[in-house]
N, C-alpha and C positions, 0 to 999 in steps of 0.2 A: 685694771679690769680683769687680764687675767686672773690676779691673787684672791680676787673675789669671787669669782668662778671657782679654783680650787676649794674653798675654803665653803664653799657651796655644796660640792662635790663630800667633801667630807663631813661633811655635817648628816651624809645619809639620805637628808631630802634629794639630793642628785639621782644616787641608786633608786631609791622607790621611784620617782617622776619616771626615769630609763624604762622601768620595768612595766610600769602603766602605761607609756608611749609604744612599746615592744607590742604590750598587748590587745590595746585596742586597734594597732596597725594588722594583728596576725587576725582582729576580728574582722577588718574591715577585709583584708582579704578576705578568706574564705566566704565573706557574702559576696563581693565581685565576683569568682570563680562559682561559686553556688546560682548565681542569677546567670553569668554566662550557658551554665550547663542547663540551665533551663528555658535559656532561651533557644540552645544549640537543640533542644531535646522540642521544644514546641516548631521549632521548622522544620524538623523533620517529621514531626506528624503530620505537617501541611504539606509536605511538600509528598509523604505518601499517600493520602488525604487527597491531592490532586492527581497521582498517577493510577491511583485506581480510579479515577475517575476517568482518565484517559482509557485503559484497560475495557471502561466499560464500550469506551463508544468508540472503540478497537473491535469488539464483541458485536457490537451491532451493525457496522461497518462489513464485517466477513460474514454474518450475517446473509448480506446483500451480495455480495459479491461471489458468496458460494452456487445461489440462484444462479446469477450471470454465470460463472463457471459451466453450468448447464445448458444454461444456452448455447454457449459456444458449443461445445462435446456437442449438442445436438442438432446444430445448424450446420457444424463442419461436412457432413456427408454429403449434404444438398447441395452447397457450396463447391465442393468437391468434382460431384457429378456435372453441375453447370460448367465451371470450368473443363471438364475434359470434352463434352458437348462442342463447347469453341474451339476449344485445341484441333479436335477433329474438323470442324468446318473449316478452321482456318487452315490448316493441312489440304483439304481435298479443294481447296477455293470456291467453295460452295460459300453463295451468301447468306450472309448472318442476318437472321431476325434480331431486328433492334433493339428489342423488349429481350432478350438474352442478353443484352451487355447492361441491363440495368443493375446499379450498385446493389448491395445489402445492407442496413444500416446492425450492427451488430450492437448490444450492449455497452458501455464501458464500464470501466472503474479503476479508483484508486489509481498511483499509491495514496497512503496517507505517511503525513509527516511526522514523524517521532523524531524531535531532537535525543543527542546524545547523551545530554541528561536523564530524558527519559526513559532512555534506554536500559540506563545504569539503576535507575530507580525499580525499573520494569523489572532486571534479574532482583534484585534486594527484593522487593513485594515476591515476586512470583517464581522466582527460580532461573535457573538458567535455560530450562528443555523448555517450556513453558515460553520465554522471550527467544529462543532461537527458533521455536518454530513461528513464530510473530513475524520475525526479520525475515524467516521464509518466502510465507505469507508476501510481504510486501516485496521481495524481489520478482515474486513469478507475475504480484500486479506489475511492474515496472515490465517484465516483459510481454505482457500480456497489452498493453498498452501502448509499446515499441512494435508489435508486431499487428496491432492493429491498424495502425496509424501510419505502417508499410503496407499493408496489405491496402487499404484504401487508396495510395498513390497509384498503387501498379494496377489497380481497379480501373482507373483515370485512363490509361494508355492503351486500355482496349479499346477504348472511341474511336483508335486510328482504321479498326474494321467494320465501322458503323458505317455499311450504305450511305446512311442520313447526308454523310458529307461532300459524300463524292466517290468518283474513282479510286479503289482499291489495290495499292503493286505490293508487288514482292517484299518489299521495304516494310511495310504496313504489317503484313502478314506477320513475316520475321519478328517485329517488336510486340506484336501482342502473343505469338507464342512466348516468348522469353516471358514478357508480364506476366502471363498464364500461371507458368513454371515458378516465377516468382510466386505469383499469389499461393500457388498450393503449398511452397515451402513457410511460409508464414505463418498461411492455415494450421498446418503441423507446428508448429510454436505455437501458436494458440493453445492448440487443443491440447499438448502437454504442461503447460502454463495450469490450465484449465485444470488437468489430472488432476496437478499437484497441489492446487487450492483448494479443492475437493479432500485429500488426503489430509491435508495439515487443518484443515477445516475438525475433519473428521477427530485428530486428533486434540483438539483446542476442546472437544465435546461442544461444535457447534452444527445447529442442524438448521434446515432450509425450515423456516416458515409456510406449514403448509396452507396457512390463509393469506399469503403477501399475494398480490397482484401482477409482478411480474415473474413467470413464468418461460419454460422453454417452448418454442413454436411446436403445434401437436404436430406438423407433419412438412413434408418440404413444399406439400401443394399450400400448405401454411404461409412458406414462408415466401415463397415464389407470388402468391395473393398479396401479402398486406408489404412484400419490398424491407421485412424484418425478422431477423434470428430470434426475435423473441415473442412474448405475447406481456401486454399488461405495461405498467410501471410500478417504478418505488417498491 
């Protein structure tokens, strides 16, 4: 068997076969590697394809949120002023009008979810300054959202000076001033949360919709009337 293989080999038809096998093998590669690279080359169209797509409704999202932004900044003073209102009654033990401890319902928003794909996608499309101030954006919604969602707790523990329920002691007093304190400290997170949405807003080149529906309350008899920071929705 083998001497027939040699004698195969020498005869030349070995070499030519070799060299035909060599080269339809070198062809078959580079179409494998040519169809990978195309296939590598069409998911990344898709998949940038899909992150601006993301971008976009990133864009209409702070959009909305730069609105709420304003509200807040513009509720905070009213909010402010009630709160120190209490502070003082609860101080001189004078009693509270019940309708002064009534909540505020404040706007909310966000965050939104970008995985960390997209993140990656987000600098490759759009740059780095451009997704850091994205990731901005969504940390001051993360605190704006923490500090709302405190704020409405310590909102809750004023009721320990509501007439409504009874006898009011020293005990009572004590914990709604502290809540008080809290609440205004919150407030202030807010409303720098707030700034900074506004700014990073500003520089994304995103501006408020001036025909969108929600709106900041025109005044604090606004907001004191309808029990909200804002006016409108969506």
């Amino acid at each position: 068997m083998f001497q027939a293989v040699r004698q195969w080999w020498r005869s030349g038809r070995g070499k030519r076969t070799s060299r035909l096998f060599a080269f339809e093998l070198t062809v078959v590669m580079i179409g494998v590697v040519a169809a990978q690279q195309v296939s590598n080359w069409a998911q990344r169209r898709s998949a940038l394809s899909e992150v601006e797509g993301v971008h976009r409704g990133l864009v209409h999202n702070f959009e909305i949120y730069r609105r709420i932004a304003a509200s807040h900044r513009q509720a905070a003073p009213c909010i402010n002023q009630r709160i120190d209102l209490i502070l003082r009654q609860a101080g001189n033990r004078q009693s509270i009008d019940p309708s002064l401890l009534a909540p505020i319902e404040l706007a909310s928003m966000g965050p939104d979810s970008i995985s960390a794909d997209n993140e990656q996608l987000l600098r490759e499309r759009y740059g780095d300054a451009v997704t850091d101030q994205i990731t901005s954006v969504e940390f001051n919604l993360r605190i704006s959202e923490e500090s709302s969602g405190a704020l409405a707790q310590q909102w809750f523990a004023l009721e320990r000076i509501n007439p409504r329920y009874g006898a009011i002691d020293d005990a009572d007093r004590a914990a709604a001033r502290d809540a008080a304190v809290r609440i205004k400290a919150y407030l202030a997170a807010l409303v720098r949360s707030a700034g900074f949405i506004e700014d990073l807003t500003d520089k994304l080149g995103i501006r408020a919709n001036p025909a969108a529906k929600l709106r900041p309350a025109a005044s604090c008899d606004d907001v004191w009337r309808t029990g909200r920071g804002f006016r409108g929705d969506g």
